[in-house]
C-alpha positions in Angstrom: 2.8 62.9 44.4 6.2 61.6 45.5 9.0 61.5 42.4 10.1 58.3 41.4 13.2 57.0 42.8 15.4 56.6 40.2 17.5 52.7 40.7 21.2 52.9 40.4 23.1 50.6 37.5 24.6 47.4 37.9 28.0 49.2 38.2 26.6 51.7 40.4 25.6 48.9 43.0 28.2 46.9 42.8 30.4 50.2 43.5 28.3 50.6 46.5 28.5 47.0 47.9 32.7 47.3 47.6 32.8 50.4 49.5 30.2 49.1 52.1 31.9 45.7 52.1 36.0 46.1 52.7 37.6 42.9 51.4 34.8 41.7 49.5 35.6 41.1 46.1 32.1 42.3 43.6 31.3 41.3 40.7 28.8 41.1 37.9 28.3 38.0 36.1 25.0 37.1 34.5 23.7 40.4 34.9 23.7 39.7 38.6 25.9 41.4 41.7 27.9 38.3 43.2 30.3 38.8 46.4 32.0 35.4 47.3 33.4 37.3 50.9 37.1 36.1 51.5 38.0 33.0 54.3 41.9 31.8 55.4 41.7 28.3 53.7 41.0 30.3 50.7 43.5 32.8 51.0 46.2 30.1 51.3 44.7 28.2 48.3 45.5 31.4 46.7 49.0 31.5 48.0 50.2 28.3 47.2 48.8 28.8 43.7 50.7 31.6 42.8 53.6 29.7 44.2 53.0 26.9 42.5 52.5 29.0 39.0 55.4 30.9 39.9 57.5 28.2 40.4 56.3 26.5 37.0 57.6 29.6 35.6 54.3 31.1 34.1 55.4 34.7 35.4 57.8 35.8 33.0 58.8 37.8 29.9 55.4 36.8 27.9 53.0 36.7 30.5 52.1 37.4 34.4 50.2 35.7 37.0 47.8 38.1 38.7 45.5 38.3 41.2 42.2 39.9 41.5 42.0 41.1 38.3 38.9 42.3 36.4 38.0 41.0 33.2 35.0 42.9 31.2 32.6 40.4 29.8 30.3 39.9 27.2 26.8 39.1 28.7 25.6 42.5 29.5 26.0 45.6 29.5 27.4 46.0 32.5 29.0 42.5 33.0 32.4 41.6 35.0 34.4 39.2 37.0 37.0 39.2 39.1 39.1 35.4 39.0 41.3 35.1 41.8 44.3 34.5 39.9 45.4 34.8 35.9 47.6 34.7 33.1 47.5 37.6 31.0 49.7 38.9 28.4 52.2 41.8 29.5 51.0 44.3 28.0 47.4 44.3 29.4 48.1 47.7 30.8 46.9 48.7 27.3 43.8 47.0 27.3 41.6 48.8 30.6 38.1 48.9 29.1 36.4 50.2 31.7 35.8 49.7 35.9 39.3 48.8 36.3 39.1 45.5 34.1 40.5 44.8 31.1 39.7 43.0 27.8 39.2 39.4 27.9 42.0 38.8 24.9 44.8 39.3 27.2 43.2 37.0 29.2 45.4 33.4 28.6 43.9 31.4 31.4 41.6 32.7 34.5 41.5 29.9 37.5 38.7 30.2 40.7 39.0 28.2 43.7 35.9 27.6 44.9 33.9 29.2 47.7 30.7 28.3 49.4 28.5 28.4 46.8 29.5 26.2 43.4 27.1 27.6 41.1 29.4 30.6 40.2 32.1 28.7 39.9 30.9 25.8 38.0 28.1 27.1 36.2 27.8 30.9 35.9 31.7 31.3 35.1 32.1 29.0 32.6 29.3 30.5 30.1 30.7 33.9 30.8 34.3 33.0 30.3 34.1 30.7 27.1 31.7 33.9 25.8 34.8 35.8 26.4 36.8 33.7 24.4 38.8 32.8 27.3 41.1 30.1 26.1 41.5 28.4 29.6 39.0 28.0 32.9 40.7 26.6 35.9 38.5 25.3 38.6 39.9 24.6 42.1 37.4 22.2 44.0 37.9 22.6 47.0 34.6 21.2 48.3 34.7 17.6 45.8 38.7 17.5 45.8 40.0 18.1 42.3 41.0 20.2 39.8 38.9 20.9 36.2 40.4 22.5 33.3 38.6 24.0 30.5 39.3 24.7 26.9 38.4 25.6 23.5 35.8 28.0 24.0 33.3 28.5 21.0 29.6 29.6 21.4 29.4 30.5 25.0 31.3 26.7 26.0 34.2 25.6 26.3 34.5 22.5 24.6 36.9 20.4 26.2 36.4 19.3 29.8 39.5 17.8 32.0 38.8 16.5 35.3 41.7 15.4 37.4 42.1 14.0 41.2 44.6 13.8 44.1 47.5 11.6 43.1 47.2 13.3 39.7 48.8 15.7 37.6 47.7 17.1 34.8 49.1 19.4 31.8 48.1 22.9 31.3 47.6 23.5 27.2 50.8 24.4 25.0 50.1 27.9 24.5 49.9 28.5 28.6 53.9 27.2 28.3 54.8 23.5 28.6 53.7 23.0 32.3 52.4 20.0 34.7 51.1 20.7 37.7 50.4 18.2 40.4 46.6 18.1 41.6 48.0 18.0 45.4 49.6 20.9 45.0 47.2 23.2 43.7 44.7 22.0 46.2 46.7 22.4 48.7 47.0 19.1 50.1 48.8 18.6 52.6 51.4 15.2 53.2 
């Protein structure tokens, strides 16, 4: 009688998939492995972002814009994601949980752009990250051009949903700093 092959964890698989899979970014949200693989129009999304936050002055004393950087959720047990850029307090350094991410408090805002599938992005992601207490969600459309900004997360939402086009700008909340950003310029558009 053959033994019983015993399955790896969550975090065991999705350790597998990023070593088999250089430059695919792994994570686990909804109890589920998700690997959104990396494209040039998303990687310059990604730069002009951090240009555009940079220049807004969002990296600073109080805070830095990062990318790529795990945030330990809630869901399950073995639950994590990985935005492509956010604002966390300095010190998060202090606050590694486990699997290289850190605890969602330090988190100030997390922002996706988009990839292939929306369903992460718009649907998965927000549960997770207003069950985090996230206190911002920044969605980057790139497929329906526009921008989406979430806030005030309580019981698994967040309750306050801002939807904003080219031509626009919009505001991020006070206690991100007191920033605009223009909708052209975090998509990218070109003029």
């Amino acid at each position: 009688m053959d033994e019983p092959v015993e399955q790896p964890t969550l975090l065991e698989a999705a350790e597998l998939i990023s070593n088999q899979f250089a430059g695919h970014r792994v994570e686990i949200v909804g109890s589920q492995v998700v690997t959104p693989p990396p494209n040039a129009p998303y990687g310059n999304s990604l730069s002009r972002l951090m240009r555009v936050l940079f220049a807004a002055g969002l990296d600073g004393d109080e805070a830095e814009v990062l990318q790529n950087v795990g945030i330990w959720l809630p869901d399950g047990p073995s639950d994590y994601a990985v935005p492509d850029l956010s604002i966390v307090d300095t010190d998060i350094d202090d606050h590694l949980v486990e699997y290289n991410c850190y605890d969602p408090v330090v988190f100030l805002l997390v922002l996706e752009v988009t990839s292939s599938d929306l369903s992460d992005d718009l649907k998965k992601k927000p549960f997770a990250y207003a069950s985090a207490g996230v206190p911002v969600y920044v969605i980057v459309d790139r497929t329906n051009p526009r921008v989406m900004v979430l806030t005030d997360p309580q019981d698994g939402e967040h309750r306050v949903h801002a939807v904003h086009h080219p031509g626009q700008s919009f505001a991020l909340p006070g206690s991100i700093g007191a920033v605009t950003l223009s909708v052209d310029d975090v998509l990218a558009v070109k003029r």
